[in-house]
C-alpha positions as CSV (number, residue, x, y, z in Angstrom):
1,X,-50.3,2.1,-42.6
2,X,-49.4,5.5,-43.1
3,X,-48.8,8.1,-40.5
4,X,-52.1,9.9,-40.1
5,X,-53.4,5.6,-40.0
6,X,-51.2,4.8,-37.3
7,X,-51.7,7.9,-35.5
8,X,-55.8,7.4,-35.8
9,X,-55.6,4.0,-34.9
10,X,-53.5,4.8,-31.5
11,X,-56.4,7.3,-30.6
12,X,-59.1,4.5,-30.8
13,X,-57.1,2.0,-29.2
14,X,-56.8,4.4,-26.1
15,X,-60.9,5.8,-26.6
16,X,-61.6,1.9,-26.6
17,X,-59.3,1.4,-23.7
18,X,-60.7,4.5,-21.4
19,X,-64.0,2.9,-22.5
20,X,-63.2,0.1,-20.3
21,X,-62.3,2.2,-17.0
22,X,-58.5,1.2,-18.0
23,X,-55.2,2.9,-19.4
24,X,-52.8,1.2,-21.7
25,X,-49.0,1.6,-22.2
26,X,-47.3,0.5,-25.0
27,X,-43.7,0.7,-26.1
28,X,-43.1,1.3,-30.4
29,X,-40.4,0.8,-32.0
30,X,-39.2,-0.6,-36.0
31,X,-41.0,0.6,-39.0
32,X,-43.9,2.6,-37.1
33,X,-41.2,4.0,-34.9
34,X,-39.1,5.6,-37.8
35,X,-42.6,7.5,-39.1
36,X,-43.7,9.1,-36.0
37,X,-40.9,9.6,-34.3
38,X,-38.2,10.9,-36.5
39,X,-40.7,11.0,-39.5
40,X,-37.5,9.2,-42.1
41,X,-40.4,6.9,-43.6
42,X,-44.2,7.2,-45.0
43,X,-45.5,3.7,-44.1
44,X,-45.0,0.5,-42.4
45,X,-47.7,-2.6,-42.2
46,X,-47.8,-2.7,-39.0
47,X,-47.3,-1.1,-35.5
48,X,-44.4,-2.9,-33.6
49,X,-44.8,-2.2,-29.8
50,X,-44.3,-4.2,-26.1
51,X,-47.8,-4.3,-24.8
52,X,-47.5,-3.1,-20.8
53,X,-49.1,-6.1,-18.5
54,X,-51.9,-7.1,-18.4
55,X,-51.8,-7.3,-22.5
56,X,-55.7,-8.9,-22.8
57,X,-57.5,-5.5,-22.8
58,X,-55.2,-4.2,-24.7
59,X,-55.2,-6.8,-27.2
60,X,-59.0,-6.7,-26.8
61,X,-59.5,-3.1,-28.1
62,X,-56.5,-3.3,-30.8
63,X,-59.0,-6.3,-32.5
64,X,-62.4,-4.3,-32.1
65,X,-59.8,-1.5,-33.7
66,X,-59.1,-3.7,-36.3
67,X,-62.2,-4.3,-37.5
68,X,-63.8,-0.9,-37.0
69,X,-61.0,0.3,-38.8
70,X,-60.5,-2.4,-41.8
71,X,-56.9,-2.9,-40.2
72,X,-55.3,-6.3,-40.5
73,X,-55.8,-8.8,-37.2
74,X,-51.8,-7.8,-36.6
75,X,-51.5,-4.3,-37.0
76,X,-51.0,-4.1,-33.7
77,X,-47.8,-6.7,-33.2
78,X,-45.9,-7.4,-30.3
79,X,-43.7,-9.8,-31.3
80,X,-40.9,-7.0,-31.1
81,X,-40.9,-8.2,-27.4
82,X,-38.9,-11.1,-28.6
83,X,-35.9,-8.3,-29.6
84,X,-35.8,-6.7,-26.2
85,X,-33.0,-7.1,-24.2
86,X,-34.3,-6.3,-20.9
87,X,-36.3,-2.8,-20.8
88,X,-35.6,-0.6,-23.7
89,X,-35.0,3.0,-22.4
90,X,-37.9,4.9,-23.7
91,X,-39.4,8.5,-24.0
92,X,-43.0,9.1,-23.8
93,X,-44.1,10.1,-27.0
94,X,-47.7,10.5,-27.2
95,X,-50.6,10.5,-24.7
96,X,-54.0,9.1,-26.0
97,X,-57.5,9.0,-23.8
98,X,-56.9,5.8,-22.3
99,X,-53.4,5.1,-23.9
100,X,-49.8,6.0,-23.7
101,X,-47.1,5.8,-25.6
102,X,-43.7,5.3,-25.2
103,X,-41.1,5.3,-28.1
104,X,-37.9,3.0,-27.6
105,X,-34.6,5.9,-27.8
106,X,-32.9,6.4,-30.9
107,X,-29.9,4.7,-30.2
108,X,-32.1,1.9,-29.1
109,X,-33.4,1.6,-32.6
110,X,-30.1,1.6,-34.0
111,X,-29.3,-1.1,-31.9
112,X,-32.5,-3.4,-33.1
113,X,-31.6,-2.3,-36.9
114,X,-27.8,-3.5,-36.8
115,X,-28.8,-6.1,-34.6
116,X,-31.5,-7.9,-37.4
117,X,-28.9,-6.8,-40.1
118,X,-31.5,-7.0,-42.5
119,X,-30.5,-5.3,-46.1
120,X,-34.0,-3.6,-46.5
121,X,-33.6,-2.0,-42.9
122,X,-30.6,-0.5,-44.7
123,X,-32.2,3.5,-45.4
124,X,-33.6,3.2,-41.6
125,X,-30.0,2.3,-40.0
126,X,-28.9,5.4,-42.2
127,X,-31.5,7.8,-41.2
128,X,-30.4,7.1,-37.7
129,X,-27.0,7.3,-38.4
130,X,-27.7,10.8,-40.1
131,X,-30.3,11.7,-36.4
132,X,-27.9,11.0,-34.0
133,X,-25.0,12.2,-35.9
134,X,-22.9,9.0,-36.0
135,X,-20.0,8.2,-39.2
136,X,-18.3,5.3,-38.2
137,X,-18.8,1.8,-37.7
138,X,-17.1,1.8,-34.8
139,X,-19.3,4.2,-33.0
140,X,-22.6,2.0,-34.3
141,X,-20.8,-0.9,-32.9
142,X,-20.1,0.7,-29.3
143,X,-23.8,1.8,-29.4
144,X,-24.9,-1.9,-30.3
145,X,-23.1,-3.3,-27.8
146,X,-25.0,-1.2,-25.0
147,X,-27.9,-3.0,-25.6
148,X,-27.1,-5.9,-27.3
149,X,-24.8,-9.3,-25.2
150,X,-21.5,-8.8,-26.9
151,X,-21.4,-12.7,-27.4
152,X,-24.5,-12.3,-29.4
153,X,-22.8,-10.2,-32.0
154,X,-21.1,-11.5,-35.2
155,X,-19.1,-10.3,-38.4
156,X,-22.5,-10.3,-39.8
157,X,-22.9,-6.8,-37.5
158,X,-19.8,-5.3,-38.1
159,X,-20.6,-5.6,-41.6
160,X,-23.8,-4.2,-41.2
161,X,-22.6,-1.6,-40.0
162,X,-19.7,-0.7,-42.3
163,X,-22.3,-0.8,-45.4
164,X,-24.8,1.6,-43.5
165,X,-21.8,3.9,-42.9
166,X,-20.4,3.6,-46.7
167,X,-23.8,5.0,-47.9
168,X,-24.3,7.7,-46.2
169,X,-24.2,10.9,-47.9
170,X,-20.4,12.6,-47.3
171,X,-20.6,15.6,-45.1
C-alpha cells in the first residue's frame, strides 16, 4: 500500500464506522507508521495498528474496506499489539469521520525497530536515528530501554544498534 492507499483506506474505515453511529481509535505504528508520519518510506503491505476496545466493529468495517477496496483480508493488522509494552505514548495524528488515529512517538518506534532487530528494518532504525537526531548506540540503547524490560534485551540489540549507527551518513 502506498501512502495516498493507506490514507484512502483510513477515511473509509472511519465513513464505514460513522456509518454505524460509532467512532474508532486506532494506534499505527511499523511500516505504515514510517510513510505517514515521518514520510522515510513509499509503501508497506499492511497497516500495523492496536485496535481501541471494542475491536468487532472495527474489524467489521476494515473487511467491508477490504473488499470494496481490493485490499488484502489483513491490511488492517493488529498483531503489533503483541509488541506493546503496556500503552505506547501516542500523538493523534489524523482525524477521520468516524475514526481516529493515533501514531505511537518516534522514540517509540525506535524502540520496536531495535527491539525486532530485524536486518531489513535497518534504513527505518536509521531514518529515526537521523529524525530524532540520535549518533550513538548508547543513546538508542537508553531509549530502548524506556519501553522495552531491560531483562528482555540481549547482545542481539546492542548490536543492532551499533550497525544502525555505523551507517548513518557522517555529519
Amino acid at each position: 500500500m502506498n501512502v495516498e492507499e493507506m490514507r484512502h483506506a483510513l477515511e473509509m474505515l472511519g465513513h464505514r464506522l460513522s456509518q454505524e453511529g460509532l467512532r474508532g481509535d486506532i494506534v499505527i505504528a511499523g511500516g505504515a507508521w514510517m510513510a505517514l508520519v515521518l514520510g522515510s518510506r513509499g509503501v508497506t503491505k499492511d497497516i500495523d495498528a492496536y485496535l481501541s476496545p471494542p475491536t468487532e466493529p472495527i474489524r467489521r468495517a476494515a473487511s467491508a474496506v477490504a473488499k470494496e477496496l481490493g485490499l488484502p483480508a489483513d491490511w488492517l493488522n493488529d498483531g503489533i499489539k503483541g509488541f506493546f509494552y503496556g500503552t505506547p505514548p501516542q500523538e493523534l495524528w489524523q482525524e477521520f469521520e468516524g475514526l481516529r488515529v493515533h501514531a505511537v512517538t518516534a522514540d517509540y518506534m525506535l524502540a520496536l525497530k531495535v527491539y525486532a532487530a530485524r536486518l531489513e528494518d535497518q534504513a527505518d532504525v536509521q531514518a529515526l536515528l537521523q529524525h530524532l537526531g540520535i549518533h550513538t548506540a548508547s543513546a538508542v540503547l537508553d531509549i530502548v530501554e524506556r519501553y522495552i524490560p531491560h531483562h528482555m534485551l540481549t547482545a542481539k540489540h546492542e548490536y543492532f544498534a551499533e550497525i544502525c549507527v555505523e551507517g548513518l551518513p557522517s555529519m
